[in-house]
VOMARDREN-50717 format. One line per field, with one value per residue (C-alpha): x, y, z; residue in three letters. Coordinates in pm, 1 decimal, m for minus. Layout:
residues N
x = [X:...]
y = [Y:...]
z = [Z:...]
resn = [Ala:...]
END
This chain:
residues 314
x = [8403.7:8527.5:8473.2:8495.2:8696.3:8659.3:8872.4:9143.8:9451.1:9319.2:9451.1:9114.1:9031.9:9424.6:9389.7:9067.7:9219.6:9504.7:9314.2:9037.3:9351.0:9501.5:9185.0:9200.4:8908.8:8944.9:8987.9:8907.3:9024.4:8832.6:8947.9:9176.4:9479.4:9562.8:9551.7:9793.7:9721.9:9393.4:9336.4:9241.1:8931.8:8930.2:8670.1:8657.5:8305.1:8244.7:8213.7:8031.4:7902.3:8155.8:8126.5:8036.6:8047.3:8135.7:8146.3:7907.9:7966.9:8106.0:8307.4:8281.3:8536.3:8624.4:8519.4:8636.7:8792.3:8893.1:8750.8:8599.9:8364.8:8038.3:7874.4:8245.2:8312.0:8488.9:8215.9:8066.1:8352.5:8308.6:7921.9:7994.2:8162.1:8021.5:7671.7:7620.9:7909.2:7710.8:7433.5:7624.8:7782.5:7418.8:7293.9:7622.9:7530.4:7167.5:7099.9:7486.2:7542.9:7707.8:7945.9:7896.0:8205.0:8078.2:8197.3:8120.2:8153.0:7786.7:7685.5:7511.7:7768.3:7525.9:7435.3:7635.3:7814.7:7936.9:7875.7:7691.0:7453.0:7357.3:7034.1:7244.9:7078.9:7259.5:7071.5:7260.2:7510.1:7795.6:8092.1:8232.6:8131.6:8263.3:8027.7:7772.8:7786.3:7911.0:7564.0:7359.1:7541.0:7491.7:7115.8:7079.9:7312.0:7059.4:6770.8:6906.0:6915.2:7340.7:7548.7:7710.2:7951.6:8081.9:8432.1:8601.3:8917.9:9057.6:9510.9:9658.7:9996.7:9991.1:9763.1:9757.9:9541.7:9530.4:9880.9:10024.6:9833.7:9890.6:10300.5:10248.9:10113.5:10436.3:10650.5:10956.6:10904.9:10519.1:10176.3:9933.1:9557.4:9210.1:9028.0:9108.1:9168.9:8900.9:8772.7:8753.1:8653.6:8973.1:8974.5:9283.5:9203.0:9267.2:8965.8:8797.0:8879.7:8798.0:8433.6:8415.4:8511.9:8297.3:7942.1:7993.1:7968.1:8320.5:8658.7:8605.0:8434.3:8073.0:8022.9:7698.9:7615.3:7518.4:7192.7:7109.4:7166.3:7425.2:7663.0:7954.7:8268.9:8625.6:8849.8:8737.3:8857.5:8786.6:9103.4:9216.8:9327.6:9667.3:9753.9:9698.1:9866.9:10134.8:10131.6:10159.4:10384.2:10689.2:10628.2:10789.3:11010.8:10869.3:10940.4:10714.7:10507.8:10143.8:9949.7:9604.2:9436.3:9094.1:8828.6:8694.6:8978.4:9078.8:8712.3:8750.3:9077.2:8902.2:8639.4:8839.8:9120.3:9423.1:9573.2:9667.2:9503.9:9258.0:8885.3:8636.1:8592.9:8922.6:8887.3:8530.8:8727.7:8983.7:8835.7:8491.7:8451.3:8337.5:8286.3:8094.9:7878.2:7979.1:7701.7:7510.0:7819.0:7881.5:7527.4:7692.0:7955.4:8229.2:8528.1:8781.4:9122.8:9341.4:9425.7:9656.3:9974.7:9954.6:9929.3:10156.1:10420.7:10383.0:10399.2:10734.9:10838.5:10636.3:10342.3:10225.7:10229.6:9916.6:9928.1:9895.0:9539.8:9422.9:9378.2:9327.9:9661.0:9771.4]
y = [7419.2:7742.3:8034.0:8413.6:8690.5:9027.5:9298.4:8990.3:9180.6:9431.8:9360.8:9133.8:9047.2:8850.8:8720.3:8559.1:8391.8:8294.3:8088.2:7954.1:7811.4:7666.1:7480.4:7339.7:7573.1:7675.8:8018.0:8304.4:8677.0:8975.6:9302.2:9563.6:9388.8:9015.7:8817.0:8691.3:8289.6:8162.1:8297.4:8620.5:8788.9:9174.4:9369.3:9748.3:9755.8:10141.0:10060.6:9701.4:9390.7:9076.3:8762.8:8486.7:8214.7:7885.6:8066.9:7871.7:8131.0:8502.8:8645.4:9071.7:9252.2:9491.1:9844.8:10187.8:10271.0:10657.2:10860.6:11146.2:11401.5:11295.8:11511.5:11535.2:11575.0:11236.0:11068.8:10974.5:10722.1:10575.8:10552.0:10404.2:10115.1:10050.5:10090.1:10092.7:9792.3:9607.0:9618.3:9508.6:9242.8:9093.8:9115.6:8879.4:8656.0:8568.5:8364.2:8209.7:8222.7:8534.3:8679.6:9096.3:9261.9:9526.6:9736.0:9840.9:10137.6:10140.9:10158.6:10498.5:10638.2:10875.6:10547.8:10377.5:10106.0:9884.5:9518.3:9644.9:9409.1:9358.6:9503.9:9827.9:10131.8:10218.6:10430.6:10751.4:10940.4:10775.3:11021.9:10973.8:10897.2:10526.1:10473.4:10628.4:10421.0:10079.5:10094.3:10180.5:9865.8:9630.6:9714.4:9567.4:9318.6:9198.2:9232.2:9050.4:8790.4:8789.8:8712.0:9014.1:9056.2:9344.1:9386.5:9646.1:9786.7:9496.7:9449.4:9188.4:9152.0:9346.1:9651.8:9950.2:10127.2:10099.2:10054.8:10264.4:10554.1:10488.9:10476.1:10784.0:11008.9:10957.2:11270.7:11328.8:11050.9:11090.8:10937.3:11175.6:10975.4:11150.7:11117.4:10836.2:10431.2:10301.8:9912.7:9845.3:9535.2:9462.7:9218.8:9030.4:9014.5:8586.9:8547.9:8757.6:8539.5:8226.2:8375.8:8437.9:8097.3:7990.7:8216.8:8120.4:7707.9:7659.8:7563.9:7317.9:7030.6:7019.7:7374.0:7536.8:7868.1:8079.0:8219.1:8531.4:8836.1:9097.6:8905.9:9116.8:8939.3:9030.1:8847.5:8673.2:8940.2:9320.7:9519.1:9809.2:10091.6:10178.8:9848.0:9723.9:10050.8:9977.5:9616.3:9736.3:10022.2:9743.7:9499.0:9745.6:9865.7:10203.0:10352.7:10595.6:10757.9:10808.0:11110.6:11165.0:11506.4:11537.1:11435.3:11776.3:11961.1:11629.5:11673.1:12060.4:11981.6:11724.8:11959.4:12295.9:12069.0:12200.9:11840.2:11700.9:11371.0:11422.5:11327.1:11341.5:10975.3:10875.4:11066.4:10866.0:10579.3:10631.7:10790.5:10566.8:10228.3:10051.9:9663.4:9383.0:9060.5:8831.1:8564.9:8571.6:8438.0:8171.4:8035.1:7982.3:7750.9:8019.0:8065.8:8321.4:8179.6:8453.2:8760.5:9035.6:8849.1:8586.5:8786.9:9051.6:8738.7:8632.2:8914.1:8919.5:8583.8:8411.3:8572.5:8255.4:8009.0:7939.1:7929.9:7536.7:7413.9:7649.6:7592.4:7957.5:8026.3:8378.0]
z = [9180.3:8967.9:9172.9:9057.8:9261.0:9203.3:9260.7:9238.9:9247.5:9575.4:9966.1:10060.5:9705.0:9656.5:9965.6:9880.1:9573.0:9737.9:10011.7:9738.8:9527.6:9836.9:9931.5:9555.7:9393.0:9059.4:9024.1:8780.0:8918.0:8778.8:8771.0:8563.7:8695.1:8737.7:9081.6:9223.3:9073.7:8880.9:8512.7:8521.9:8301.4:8239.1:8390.1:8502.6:8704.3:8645.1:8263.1:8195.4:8342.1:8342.2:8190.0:8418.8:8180.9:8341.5:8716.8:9008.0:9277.2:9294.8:9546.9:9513.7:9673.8:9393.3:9532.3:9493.6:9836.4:9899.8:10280.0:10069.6:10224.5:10101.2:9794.2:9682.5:9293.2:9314.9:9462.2:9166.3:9079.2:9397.1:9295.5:8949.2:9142.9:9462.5:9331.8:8972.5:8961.2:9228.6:8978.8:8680.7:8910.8:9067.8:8692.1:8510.1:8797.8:8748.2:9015.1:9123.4:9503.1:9585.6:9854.8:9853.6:10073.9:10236.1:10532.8:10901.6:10771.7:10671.2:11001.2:11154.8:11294.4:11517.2:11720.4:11975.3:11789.5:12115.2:12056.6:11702.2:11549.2:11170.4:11234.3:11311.8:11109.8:10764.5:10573.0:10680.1:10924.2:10694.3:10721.7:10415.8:10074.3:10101.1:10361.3:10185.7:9849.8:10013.9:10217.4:9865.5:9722.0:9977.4:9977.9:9628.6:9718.5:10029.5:9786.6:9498.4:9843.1:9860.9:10153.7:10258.7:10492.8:10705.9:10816.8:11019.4:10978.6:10741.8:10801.7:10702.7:10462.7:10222.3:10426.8:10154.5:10381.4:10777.5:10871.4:10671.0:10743.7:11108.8:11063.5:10852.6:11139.6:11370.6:11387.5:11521.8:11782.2:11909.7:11766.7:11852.8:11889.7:11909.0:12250.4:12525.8:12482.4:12319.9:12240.3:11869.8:11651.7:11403.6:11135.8:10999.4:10666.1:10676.1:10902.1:10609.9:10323.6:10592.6:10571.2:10213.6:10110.6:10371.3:10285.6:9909.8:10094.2:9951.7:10142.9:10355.2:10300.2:10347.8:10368.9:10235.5:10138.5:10390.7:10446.7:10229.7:10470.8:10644.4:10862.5:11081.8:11033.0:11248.4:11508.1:11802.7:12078.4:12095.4:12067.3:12356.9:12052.8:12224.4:12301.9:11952.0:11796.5:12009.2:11906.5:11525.4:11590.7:11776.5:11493.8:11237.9:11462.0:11509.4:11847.8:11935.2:12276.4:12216.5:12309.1:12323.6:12185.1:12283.0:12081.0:12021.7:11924.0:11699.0:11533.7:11474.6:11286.8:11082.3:10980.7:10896.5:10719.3:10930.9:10981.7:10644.8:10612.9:10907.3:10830.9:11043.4:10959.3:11097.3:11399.0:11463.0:11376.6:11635.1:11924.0:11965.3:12078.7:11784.8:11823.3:11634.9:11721.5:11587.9:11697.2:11328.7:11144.7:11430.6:11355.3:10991.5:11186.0:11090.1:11322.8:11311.3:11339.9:11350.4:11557.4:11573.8:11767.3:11538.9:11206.3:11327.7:11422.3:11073.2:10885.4:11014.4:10992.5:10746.5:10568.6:10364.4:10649.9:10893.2:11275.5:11393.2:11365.2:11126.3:10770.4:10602.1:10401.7:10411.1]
resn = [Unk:Unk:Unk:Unk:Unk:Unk:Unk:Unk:Unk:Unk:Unk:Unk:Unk:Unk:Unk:Unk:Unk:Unk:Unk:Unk:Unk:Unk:Unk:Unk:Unk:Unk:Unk:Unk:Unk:Unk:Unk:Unk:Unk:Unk:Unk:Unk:Unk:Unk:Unk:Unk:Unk:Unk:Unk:Unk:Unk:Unk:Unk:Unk:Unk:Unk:Unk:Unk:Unk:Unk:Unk:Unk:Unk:Unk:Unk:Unk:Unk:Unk:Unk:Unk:Unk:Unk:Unk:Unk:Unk:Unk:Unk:Unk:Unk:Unk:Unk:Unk:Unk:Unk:Unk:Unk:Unk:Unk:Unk:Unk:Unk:Unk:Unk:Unk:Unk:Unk:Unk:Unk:Unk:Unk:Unk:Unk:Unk:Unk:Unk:Unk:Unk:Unk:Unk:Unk:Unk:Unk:Unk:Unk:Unk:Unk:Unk:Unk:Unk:Unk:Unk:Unk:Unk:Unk:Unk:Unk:Unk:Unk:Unk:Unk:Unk:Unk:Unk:Unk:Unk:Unk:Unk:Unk:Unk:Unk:Unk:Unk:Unk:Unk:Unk:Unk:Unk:Unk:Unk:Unk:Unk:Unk:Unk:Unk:Unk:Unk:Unk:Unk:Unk:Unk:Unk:Unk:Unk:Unk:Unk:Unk:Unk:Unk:Unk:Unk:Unk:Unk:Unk:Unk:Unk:Unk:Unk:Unk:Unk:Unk:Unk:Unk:Unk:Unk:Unk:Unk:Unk:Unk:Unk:Unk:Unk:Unk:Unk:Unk:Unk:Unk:Unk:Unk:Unk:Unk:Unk:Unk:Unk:Unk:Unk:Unk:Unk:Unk:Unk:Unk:Unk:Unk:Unk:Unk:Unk:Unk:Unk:Unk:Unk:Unk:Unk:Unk:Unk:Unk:Unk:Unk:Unk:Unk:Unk:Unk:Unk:Unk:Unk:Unk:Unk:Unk:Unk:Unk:Unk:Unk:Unk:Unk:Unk:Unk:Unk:Unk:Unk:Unk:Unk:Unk:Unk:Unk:Unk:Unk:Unk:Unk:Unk:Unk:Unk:Unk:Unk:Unk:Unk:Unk:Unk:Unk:Unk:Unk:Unk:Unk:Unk:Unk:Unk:Unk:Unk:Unk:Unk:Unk:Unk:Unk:Unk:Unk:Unk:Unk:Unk:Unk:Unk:Unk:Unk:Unk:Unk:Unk:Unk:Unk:Unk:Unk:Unk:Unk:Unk:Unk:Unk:Unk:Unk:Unk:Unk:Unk:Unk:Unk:Unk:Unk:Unk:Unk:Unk:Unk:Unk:Unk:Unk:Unk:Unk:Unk]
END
């Protein structure tokens, strides 16, 4: 079976190629930049739609991924990739299975989101313009009848995003955190690429495509946010205390700009409980495999190698 990943050299996309060629798929990465093993066809999807020639199912995790305050200047790149590539992507395919990555980030974040379910609302609230344009996207992608999938808060080897952020804000000793401990839905980005190979009915034998539909997808067990910061923090051998700011003053800061970096959508991110069902992917028969000991462990040790029992590669 040839399968197509886009976005092929990104964090999820690479990892996604890496798994499909270690479960014996042929693979074609599309993107500006080679992936990390297949052959690799060039396609930017803010300018035209890709050539699908010879391609049975797609795999889309190319996006444009930025927290921008929504009606920002620079949301319209974000728009010519999330949406108007979606488009050009669901187009190329005519009628190929495919796997849409989306984001919890779609979700309203003016609603509870404890235990969140796919019928969740997503049609505004969105705090930043990635929210805003992954959620336009995935709508064609669910009417088009894709699989789409919704992760939270993706880490993983190779993290450009969450981790480093987080190791960024320690100064001088201290982690300062918005509001109390919270429970939060993570997702190590190998129980991600388990679930794409698995929606597209590849990587394992007998699998079948998935349903069409919105499916959340992250690791077994809700997180406690200052144990698992603390977690991350001693696995790069970062000692630092944590303090909490309250929520409020941690959201004023986010709005007037006087933290560099701050957004409101990190502080929401942070200082809410934000967890996902998992029991529509389960249906699928999909299990997720890994958690944060065991990816933190090998991210130290050995990236490429999988926990015992487990068969989704790093």
């Amino acid at each position: 079976m040839r399968i197509a990943v886009t976005g092929a050299s990104g964090f999820c996309g690479s990892h996604v190629v890496r798994a499909a060629v270690a479960h014996g798929l042929d693979v074609v990465g599309y993107g500006r930049r080679p992936g990390p093993a297949g052959r690799h066809v060039h396609w930017d999807a803010a300018v035209a739609d890709p050539d699908l020639t010879g391609v049975d199912a797609v795999v889309h995790c190319a996006a444009a991924v930025a927290d921008l305050p929504p009606g920002s200047a620079a949301e319209a790149g974000q728009f010519a990739v999330n949406v108007t590539g979606t488009e050009r992507l669901l187009r190329a395919a005519a009628g190929r299975p495919v796997v849409w990555v989306s984001s919890a980030s779609v979700y309203d974040p003016r609603i509870a989101r404890e235990s969140v379910r796919e019928h969740h609302p997503t049609e505004g609230g969105h705090l930043n313009a990635y929210g805003r344009t992954k959620a336009a996207g995935e709508r064609l992608a669910l009417a088009a009848g894709a699989v789409v999938l919704r992760p939270r808060a993706v880490y993983g080897p190779g993290d450009p995003h969450l981790v480093p952020r987080l190791l960024g804000r320690v100064r001088h000793g201290r982690l300062l955190l918005p509001g109390g401990d919270v429970r939060l839905s993570l997702t190590a980005v190998q129980n991600l690429a388990d679930a794409c190979l698995a929606a597209a009915g590849t990587g394992r034998p007998g699998n079948r495509p998935w349903a069409p539909g919105a499916y959340n997808i992250a690791d077994a067990r809700h997180y406690r946010r200052d144990e698992a910061v603390r977690a991350v923090l001693a696995a790069h051998g970062v000692h630092a205390g944590l303090h909490h700011v309250p929520a409020p003053l941690a959201r004023l800061a986010a709005r007037t700009g006087r933290v560099p970096g701050l957004t409101p959508y990190a502080v929401d991110q942070l200082s809410r409980s934000v967890t996902l069902d998992l029991a529509r992917a389960r249906t699928q028969g999909w299990r997720p495999l890994w958690d944060l000991d065991t990816v933190l462990m090998l991210d130290r040790a050995a990236p490429a190698a999988a926990p015992p029992g487990t068969a989704g590669p790093a």
